[in-house]
C-alpha positions in Angstrom: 0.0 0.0 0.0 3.0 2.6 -0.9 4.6 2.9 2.7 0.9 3.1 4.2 -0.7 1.4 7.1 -4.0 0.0 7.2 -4.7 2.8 10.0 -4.3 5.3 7.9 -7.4 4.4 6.8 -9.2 4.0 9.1 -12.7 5.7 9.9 -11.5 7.3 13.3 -8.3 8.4 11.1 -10.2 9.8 8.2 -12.7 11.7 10.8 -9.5 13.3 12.3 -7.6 13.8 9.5 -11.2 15.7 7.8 -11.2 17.8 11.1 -7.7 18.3 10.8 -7.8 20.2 7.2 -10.9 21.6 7.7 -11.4 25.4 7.1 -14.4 26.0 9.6 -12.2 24.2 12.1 -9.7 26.8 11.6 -12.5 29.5 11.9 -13.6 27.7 15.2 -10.0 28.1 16.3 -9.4 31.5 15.5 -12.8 32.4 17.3 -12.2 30.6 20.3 -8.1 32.2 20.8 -10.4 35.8 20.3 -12.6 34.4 22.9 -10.7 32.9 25.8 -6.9 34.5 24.4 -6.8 36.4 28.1 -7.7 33.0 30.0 -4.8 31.1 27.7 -2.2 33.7 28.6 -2.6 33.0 32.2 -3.3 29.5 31.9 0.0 29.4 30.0 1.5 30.9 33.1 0.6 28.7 35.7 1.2 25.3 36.8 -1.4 23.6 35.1 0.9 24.2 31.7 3.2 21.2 30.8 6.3 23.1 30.7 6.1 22.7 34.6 6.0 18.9 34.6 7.6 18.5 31.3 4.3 16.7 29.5 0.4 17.9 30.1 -1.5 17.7 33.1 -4.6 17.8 31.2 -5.3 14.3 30.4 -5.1 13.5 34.2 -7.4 16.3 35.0 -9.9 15.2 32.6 -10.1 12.2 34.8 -11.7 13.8 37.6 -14.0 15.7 35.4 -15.1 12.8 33.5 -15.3 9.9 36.1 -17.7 12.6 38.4 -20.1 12.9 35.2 -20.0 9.3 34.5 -20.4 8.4 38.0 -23.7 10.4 38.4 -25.0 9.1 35.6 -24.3 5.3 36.7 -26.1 6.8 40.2 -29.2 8.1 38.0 -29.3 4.9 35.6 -29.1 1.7 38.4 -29.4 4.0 41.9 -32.5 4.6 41.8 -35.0 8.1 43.8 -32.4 7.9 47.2 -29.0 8.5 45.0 -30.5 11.5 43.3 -28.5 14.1 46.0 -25.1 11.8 44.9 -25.4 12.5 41.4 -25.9 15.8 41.9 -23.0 16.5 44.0 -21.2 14.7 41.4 -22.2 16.6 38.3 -21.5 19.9 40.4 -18.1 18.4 41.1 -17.6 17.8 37.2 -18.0 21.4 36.6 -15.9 22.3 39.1 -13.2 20.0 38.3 -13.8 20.8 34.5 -12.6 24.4 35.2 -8.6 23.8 35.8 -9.1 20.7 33.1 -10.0 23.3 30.3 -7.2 25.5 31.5 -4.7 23.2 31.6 -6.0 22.0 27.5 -6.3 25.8 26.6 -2.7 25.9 27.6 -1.6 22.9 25.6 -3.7 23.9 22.5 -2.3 27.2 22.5 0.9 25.5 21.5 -0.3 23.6 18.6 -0.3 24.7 14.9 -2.0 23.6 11.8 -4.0 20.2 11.8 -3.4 19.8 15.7 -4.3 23.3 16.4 -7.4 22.6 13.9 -8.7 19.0 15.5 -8.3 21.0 19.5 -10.4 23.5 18.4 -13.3 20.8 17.5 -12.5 19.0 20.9 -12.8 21.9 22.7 -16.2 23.0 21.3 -17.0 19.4 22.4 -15.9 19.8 26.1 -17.2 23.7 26.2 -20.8 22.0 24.7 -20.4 19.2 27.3 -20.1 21.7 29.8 -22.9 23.5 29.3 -25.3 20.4 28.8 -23.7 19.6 32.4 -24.4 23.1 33.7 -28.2 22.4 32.5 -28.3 19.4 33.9 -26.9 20.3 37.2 -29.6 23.2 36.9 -32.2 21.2 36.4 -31.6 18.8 39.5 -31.5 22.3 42.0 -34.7 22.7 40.5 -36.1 19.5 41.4 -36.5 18.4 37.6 -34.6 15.4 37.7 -35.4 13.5 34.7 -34.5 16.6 32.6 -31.3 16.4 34.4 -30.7 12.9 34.0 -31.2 13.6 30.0 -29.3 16.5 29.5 -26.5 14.9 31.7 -26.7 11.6 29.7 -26.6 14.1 26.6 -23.3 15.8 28.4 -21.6 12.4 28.6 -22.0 11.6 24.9 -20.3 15.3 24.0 -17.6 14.5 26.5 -16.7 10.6 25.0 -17.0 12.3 21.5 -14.7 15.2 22.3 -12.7 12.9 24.5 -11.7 10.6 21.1 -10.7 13.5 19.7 -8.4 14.7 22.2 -7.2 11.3 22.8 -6.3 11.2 18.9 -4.1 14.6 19.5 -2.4 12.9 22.9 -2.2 9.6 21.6 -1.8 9.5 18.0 -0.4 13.1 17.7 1.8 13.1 20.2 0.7 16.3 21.3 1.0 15.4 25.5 4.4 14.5 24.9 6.7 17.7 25.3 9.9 18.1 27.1 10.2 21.0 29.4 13.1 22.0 27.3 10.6 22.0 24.0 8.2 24.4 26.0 
């Protein structure tokens, strides 16, 4: 196959690589450094950038983030009325974790240039739209709509694993996670 691997054909690769060379993903990008450029200065600052450990801290953050969310969603799919107040706490604690998680990615991205740069800025309008169907959700439990909750938290979590593939891609098959502190 010339010097080509059978992943390189791959759907997941051919999704990315799309992404990757995608105008409108550059538009996303540019929008999003207009946006948040303030927030990435400092986050670019402080410890949550991977100069300081010498690779990111991001995909360990996102662990937190992530494992609350799915957590309250096991709670509200097999825990039945009584672990209502649990998943709640948990999706609050999701948001709150999700805060240093996107700074810590915002710092990383910043970084990145051309198709990397392009496929962060879809993974972040993933994680900034799981956010939000978290916030909702978390909104609706305080409000006592639970079931609305439950969806737009289930909603949340399906954003996240899609946005999560994608950053995976750039951490795993990009090697974007993987700087020296030397590099940075």
């Amino acid at each position: 196959m010339d010097g080509l691997s059978r992943d390189e054909f791959s759907l997941p690769e051919r999704l990315t690589g799309a992404l990757g060379r995608s105008a409108a993903a550059g538009r996303i990008g540019a929008a999003q450094e207009a946006i948040y450029g303030p927030v990435i200065d400092w986050a670019r600052r402080t410890p949550l950038h991977s100069g300081t450990l010498g690779h990111s801290v991001h995909p360990m953050l996102t662990d937190v983030t992530l494992g609350c969310w799915l957590s309250a969603a096991i709670l509200d799919i097999a825990g039945g009325p009584a672990s209502r107040p649990a998943a709640t706490v948990l999706t609050a604690a999701g948001l709150a974790a999700a805060v240093p998680t996107a700074f810590a990615g915002a710092a990383d991205w910043s970084e990145t240039e051309g198709e990397e740069h392009r496929i962060g800025a879809g993974h972040a309008l993933g994680t900034d739209a799981a956010t939000f169907l978290f916030l909702g959700s978390l909104i609706a439990r305080l409000r006592g709509r639970h079931a609305a909750g439950v969806r737009l938290g289930l909603a949340g979590n399906a954003v996240a694993a899609a946005a999560g593939f994608l950053g995976g891609h750039l951490a795993l098959n990009r090697g974007t996670a993987r700087r020296s502190a030397a590099a940075v």
